[in-house]
FIKOLZA-1660 file (N, C-alpha, C; in steps of 0.1 Angstrom, whole numbers, plus 5000, padded with zeros to 4 digits):
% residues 164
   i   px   py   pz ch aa at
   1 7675 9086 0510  A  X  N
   1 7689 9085 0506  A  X CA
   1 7696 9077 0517  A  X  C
   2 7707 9065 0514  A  X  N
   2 7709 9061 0527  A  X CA
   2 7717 9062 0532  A  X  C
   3 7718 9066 0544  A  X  N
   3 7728 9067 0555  A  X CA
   3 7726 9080 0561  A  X  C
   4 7711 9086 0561  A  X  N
   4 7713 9100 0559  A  X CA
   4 7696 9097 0567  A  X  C
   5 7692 9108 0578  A  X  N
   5 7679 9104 0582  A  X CA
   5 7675 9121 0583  A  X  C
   6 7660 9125 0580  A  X  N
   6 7653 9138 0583  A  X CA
   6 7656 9143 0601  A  X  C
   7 7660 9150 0603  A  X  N
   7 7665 9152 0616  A  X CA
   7 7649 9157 0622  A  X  C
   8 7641 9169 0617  A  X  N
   8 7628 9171 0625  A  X CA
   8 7621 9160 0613  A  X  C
   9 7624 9147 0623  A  X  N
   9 7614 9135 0616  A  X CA
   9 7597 9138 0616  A  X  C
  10 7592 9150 0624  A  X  N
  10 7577 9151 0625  A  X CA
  10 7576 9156 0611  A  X  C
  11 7583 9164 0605  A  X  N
  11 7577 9165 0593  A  X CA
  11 7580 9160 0580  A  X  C
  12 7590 9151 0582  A  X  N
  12 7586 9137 0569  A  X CA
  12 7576 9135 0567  A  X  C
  13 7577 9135 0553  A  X  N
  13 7565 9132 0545  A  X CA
  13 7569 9120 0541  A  X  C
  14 7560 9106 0549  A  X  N
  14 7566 9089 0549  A  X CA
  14 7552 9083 0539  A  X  C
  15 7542 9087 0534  A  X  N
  15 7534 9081 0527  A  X CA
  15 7533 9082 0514  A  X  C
  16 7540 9073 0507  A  X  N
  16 7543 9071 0489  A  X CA
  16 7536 9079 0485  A  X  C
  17 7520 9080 0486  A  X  N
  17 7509 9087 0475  A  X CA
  17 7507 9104 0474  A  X  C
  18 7514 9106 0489  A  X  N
  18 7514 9121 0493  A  X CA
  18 7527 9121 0483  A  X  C
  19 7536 9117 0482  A  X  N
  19 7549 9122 0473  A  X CA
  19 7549 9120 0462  A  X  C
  20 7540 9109 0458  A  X  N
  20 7534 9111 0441  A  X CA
  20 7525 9120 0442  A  X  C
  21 7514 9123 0449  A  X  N
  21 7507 9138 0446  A  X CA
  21 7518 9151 0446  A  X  C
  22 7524 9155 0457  A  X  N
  22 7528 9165 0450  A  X CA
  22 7537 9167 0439  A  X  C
  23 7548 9151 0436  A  X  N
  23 7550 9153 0425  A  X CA
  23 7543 9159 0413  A  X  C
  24 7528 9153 0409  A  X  N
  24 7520 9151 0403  A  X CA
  24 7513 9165 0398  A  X  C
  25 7513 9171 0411  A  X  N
  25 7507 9178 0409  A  X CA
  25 7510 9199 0407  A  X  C
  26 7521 9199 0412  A  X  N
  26 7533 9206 0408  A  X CA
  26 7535 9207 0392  A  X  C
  27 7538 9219 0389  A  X  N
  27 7548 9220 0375  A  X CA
  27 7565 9224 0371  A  X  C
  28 7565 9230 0382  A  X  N
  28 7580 9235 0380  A  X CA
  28 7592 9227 0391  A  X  C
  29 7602 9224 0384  A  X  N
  29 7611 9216 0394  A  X CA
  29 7624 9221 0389  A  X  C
  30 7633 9223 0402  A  X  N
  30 7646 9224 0402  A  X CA
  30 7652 9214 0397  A  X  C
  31 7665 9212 0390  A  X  N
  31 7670 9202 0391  A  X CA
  31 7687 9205 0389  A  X  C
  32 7694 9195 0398  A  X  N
  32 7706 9198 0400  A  X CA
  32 7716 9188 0392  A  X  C
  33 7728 9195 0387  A  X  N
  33 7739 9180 0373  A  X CA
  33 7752 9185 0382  A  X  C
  34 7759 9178 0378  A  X  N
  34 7774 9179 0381  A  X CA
  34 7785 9177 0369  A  X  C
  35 7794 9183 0363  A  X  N
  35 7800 9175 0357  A  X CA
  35 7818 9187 0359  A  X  C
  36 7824 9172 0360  A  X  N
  36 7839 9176 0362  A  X CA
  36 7839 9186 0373  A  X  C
  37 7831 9183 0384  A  X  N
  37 7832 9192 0399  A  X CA
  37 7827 9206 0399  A  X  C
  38 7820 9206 0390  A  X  N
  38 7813 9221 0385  A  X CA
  38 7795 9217 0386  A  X  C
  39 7787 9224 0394  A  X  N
  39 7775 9217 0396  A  X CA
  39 7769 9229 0388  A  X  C
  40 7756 9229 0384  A  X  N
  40 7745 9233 0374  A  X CA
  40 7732 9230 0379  A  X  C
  41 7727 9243 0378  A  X  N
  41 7714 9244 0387  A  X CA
  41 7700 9251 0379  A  X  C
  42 7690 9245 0371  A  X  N
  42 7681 9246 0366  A  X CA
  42 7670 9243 0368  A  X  C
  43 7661 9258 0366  A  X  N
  43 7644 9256 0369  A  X CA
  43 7637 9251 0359  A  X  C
  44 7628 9239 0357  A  X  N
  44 7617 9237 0345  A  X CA
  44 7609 9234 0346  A  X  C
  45 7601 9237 0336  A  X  N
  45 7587 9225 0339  A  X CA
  45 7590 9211 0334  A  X  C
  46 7584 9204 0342  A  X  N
  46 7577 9188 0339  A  X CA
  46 7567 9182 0335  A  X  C
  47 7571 9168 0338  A  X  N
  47 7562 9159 0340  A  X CA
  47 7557 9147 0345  A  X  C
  48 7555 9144 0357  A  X  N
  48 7559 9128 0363  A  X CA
  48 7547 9120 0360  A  X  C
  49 7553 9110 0357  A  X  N
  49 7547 9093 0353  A  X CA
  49 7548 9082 0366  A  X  C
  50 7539 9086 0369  A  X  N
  50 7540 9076 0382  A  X CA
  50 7540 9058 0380  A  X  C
  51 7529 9057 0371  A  X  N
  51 7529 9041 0367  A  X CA
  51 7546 9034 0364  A  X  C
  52 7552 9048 0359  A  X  N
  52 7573 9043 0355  A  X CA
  52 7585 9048 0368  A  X  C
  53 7576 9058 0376  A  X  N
  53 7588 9065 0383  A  X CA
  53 7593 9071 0378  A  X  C
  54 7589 9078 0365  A  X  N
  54 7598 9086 0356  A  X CA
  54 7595 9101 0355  A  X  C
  55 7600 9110 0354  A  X  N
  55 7601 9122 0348  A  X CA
  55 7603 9126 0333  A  X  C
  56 7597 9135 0330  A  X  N
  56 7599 9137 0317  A  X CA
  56 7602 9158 0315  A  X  C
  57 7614 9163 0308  A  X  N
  57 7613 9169 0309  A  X CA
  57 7617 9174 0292  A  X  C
  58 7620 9188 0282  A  X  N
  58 7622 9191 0273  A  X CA
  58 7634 9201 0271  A  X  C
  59 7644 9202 0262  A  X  N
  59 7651 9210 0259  A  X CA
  59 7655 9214 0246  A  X  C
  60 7665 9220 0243  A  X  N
  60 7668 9223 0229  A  X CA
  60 7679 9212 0228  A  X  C
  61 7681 9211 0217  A  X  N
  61 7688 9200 0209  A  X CA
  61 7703 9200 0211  A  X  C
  62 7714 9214 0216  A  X  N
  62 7723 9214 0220  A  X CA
  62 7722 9225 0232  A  X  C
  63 7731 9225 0243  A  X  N
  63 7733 9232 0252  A  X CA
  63 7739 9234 0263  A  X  C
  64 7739 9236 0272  A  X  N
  64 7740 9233 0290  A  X CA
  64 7742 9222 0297  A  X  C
  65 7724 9223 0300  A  X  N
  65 7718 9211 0301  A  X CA
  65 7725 9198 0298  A  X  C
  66 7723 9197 0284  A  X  N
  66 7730 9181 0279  A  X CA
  66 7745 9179 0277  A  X  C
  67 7752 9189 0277  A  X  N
  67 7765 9187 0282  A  X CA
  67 7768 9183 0296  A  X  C
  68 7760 9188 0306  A  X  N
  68 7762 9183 0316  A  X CA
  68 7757 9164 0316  A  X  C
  69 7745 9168 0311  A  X  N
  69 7737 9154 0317  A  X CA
  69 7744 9144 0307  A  X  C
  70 7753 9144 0294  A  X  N
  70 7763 9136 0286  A  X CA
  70 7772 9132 0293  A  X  C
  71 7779 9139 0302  A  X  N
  71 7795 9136 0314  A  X CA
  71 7791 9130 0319  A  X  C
  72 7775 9134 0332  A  X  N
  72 7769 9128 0342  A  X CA
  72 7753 9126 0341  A  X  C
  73 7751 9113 0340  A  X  N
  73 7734 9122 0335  A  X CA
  73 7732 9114 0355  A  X  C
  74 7738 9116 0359  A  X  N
  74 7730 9112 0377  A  X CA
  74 7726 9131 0381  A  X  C
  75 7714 9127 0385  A  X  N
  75 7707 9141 0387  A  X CA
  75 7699 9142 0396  A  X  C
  76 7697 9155 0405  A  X  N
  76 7687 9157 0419  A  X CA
  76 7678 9166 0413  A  X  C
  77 7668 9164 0418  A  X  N
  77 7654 9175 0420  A  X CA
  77 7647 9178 0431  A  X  C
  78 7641 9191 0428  A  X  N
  78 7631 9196 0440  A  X CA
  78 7621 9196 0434  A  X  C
  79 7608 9194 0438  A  X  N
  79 7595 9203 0436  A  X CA
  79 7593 9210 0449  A  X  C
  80 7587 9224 0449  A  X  N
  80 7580 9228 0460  A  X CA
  80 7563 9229 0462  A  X  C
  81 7555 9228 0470  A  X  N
  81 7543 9233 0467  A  X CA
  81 7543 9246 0479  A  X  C
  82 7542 9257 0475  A  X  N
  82 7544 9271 0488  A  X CA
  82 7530 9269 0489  A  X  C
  83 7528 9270 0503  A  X  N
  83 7516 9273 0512  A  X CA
  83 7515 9287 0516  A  X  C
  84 7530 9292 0517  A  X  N
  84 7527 9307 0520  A  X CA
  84 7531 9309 0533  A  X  C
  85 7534 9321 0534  A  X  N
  85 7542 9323 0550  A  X CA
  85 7529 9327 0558  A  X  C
  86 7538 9323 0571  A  X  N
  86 7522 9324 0582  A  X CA
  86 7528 9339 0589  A  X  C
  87 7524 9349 0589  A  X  N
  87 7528 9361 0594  A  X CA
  87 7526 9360 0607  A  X  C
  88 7537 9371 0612  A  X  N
  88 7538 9369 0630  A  X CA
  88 7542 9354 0634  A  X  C
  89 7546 9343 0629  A  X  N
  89 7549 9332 0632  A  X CA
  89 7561 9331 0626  A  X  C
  90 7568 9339 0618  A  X  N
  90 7583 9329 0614  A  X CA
  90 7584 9322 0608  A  X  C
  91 7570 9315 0602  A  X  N
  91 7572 9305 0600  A  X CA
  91 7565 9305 0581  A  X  C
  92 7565 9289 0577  A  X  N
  92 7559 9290 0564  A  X CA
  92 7558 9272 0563  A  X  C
  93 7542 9274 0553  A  X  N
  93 7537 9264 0553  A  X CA
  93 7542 9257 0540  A  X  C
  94 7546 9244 0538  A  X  N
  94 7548 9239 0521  A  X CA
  94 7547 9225 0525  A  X  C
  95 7551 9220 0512  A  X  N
  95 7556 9206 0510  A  X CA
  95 7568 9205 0499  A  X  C
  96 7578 9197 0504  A  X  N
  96 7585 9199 0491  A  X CA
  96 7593 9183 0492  A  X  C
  97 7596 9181 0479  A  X  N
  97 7596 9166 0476  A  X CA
  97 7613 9165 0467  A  X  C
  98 7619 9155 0475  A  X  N
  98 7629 9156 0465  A  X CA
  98 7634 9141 0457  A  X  C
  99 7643 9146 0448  A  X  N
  99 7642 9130 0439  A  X CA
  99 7658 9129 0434  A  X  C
 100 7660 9119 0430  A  X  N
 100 7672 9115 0422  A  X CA
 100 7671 9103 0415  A  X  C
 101 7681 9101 0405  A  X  N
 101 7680 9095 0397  A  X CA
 101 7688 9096 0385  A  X  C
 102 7687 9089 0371  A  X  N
 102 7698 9085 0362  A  X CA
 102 7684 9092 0352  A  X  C
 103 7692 9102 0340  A  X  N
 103 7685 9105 0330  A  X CA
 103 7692 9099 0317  A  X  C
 104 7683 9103 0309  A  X  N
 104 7682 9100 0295  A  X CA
 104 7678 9104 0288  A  X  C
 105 7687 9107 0270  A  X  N
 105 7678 9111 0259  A  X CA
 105 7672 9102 0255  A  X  C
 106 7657 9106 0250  A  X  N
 106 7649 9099 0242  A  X CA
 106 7651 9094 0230  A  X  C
 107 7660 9094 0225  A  X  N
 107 7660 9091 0207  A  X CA
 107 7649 9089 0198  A  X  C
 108 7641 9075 0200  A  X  N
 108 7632 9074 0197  A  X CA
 108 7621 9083 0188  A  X  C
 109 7615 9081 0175  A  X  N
 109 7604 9092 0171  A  X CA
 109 7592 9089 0179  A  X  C
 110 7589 9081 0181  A  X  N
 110 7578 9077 0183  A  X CA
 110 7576 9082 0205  A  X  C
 111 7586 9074 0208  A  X  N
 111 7584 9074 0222  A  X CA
 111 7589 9090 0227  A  X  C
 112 7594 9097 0219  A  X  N
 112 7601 9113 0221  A  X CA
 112 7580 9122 0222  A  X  C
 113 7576 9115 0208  A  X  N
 113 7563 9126 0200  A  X CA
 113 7552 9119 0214  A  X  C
 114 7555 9111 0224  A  X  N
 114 7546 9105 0232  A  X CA
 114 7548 9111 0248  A  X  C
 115 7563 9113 0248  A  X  N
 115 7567 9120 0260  A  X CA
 115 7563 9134 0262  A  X  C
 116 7563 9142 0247  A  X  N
 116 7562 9157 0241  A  X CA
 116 7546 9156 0243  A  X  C
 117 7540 9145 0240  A  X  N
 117 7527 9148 0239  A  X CA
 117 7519 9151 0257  A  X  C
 118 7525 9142 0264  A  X  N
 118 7521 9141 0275  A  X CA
 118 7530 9152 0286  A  X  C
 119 7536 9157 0283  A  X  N
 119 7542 9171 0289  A  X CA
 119 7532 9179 0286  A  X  C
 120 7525 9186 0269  A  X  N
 120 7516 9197 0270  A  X CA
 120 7508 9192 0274  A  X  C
 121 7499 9175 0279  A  X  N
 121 7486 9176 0280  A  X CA
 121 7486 9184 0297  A  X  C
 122 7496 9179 0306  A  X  N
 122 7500 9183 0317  A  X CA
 122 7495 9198 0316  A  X  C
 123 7502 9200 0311  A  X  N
 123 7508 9216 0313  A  X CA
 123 7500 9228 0302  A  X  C
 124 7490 9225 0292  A  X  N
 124 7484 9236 0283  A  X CA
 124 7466 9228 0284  A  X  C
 125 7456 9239 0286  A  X  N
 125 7441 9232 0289  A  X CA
 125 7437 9233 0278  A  X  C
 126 7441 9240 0266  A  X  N
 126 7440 9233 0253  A  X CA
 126 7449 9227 0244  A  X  C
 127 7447 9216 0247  A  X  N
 127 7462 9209 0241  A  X CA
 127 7461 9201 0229  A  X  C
 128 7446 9201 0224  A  X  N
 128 7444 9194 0212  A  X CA
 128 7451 9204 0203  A  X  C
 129 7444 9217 0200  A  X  N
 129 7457 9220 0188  A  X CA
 129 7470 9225 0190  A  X  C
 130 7472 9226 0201  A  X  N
 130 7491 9226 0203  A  X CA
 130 7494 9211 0198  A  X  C
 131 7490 9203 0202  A  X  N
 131 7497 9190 0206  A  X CA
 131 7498 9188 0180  A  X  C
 132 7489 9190 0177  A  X  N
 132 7490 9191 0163  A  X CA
 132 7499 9199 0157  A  X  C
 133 7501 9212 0159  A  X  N
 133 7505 9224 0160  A  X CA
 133 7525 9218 0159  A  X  C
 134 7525 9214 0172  A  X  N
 134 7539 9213 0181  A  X CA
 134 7545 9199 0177  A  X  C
 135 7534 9190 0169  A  X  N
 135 7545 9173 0172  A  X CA
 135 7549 9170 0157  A  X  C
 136 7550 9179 0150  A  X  N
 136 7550 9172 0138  A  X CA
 136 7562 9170 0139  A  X  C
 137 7562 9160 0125  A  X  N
 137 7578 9153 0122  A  X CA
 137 7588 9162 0124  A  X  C
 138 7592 9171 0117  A  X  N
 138 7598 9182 0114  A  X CA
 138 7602 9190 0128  A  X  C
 139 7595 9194 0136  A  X  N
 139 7596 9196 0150  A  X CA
 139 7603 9189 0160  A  X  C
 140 7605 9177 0159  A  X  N
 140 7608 9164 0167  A  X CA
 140 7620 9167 0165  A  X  C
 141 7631 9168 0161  A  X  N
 141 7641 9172 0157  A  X CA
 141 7649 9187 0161  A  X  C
 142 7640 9194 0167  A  X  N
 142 7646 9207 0170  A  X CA
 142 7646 9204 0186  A  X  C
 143 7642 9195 0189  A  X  N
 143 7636 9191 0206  A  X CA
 143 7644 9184 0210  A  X  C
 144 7651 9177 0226  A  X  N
 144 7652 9168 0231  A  X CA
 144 7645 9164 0244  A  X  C
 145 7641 9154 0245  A  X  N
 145 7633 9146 0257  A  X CA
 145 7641 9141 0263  A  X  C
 146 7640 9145 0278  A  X  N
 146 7650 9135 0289  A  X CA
 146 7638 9129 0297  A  X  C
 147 7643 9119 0303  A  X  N
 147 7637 9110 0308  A  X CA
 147 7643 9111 0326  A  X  C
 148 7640 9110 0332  A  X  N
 148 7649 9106 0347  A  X CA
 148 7641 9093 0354  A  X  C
 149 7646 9085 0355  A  X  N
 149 7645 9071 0358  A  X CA
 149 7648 9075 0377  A  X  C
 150 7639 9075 0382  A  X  N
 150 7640 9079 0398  A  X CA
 150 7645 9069 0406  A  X  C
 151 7653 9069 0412  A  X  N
 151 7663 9057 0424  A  X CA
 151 7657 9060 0435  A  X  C
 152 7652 9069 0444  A  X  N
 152 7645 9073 0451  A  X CA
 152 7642 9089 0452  A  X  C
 153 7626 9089 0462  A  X  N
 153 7618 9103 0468  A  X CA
 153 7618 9103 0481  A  X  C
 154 7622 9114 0487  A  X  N
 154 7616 9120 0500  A  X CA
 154 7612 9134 0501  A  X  C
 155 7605 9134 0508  A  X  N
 155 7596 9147 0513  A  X CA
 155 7595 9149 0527  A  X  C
 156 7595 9165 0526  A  X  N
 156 7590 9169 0543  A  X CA
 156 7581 9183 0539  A  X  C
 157 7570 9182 0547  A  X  N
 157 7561 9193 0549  A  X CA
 157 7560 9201 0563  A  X  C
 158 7557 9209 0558  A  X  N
 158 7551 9219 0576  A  X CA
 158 7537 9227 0576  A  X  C
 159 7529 9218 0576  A  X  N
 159 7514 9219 0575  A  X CA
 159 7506 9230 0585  A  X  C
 160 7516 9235 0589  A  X  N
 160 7516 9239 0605  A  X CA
 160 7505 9253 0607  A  X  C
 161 7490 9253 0610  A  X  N
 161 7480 9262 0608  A  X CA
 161 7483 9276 0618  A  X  C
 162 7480 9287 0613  A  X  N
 162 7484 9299 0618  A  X CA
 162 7472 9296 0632  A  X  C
 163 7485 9307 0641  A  X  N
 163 7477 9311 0658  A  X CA
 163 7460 9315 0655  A  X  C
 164 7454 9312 0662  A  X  N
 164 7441 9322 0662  A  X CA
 164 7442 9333 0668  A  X  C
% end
């Protein structure tokens, strides 16, 4: 973000592919909206597309969510990956990665039943009959797909191995 620098710079996390991995590799993300000076704070699952920089996430068709992201769709997120606290040290090991960016509804049938499709392959180890099950025409329509179009990521970890 600019104008703004990691103060314990040792534990930035400065290498692109480590911050697409744990994007990647994570399922649950915070994500933060604002609208009319009132901020809104929600946990979901995902799904990041790295070849677009994009996120893809699902909701119900009216609600919260898209009231906010309709006033403002500019939006922040976390992922964490917990490593776990190191006892007797204080301390705790993670990575956590943060993002912003402009979202969007999917409209589309086609590009909505492609975003839907690739969220459960993510996220269910059998996804051939959900993905049948869950995309039909009829379905598409009770669903909305947001998109977040990422402006930038940073990360900081604390890899930091317990005392012997």
């Amino acid at each position: 973000m600019p104008g703004y620098h990691m103060r314990r710079q040792e534990k930035e996390i400065n290498d692109p592919k480590e911050l697409e991995k744990v994007l990647s590799e994570q399922r649950i993300a915070t994500f933060a909206m604002c609208r009319d000076n009132e901020p809104y704070l929600v946990t979901l699952n995902y799904a990041y597309v790295p070849e677009s920089r994009s996120i893809y996430f699902h909701c119900a068709s009216a609600g919260k969510k898209l009231d906010f992201l309709r006033a403002n769709p500019r939006i922040w997120g976390q992922v964490l990956e917990d490593g776990g606290y190191i006892a007797e040290q204080c301390d705790h090991r993670f990575r956590s990665v943060h993002f912003w960016g402009a979202a969007e509804i999917i409209d589309g049938a086609k590009e909505k039943k492609a975003a839907l499709a690739f969220l459960i392959e993510r996220h269910e180890q059998e996804y051939r009959k959900l993905k049948e099950k869950l995309l039909g025409d009829a379905k598409l329509d009770d669903v909305t797909v947001i998109r977040i179009w990422l402006d930038g990521i940073t990360g900081k970890s604390n890899p930091r191995p317990a005392r012997p």
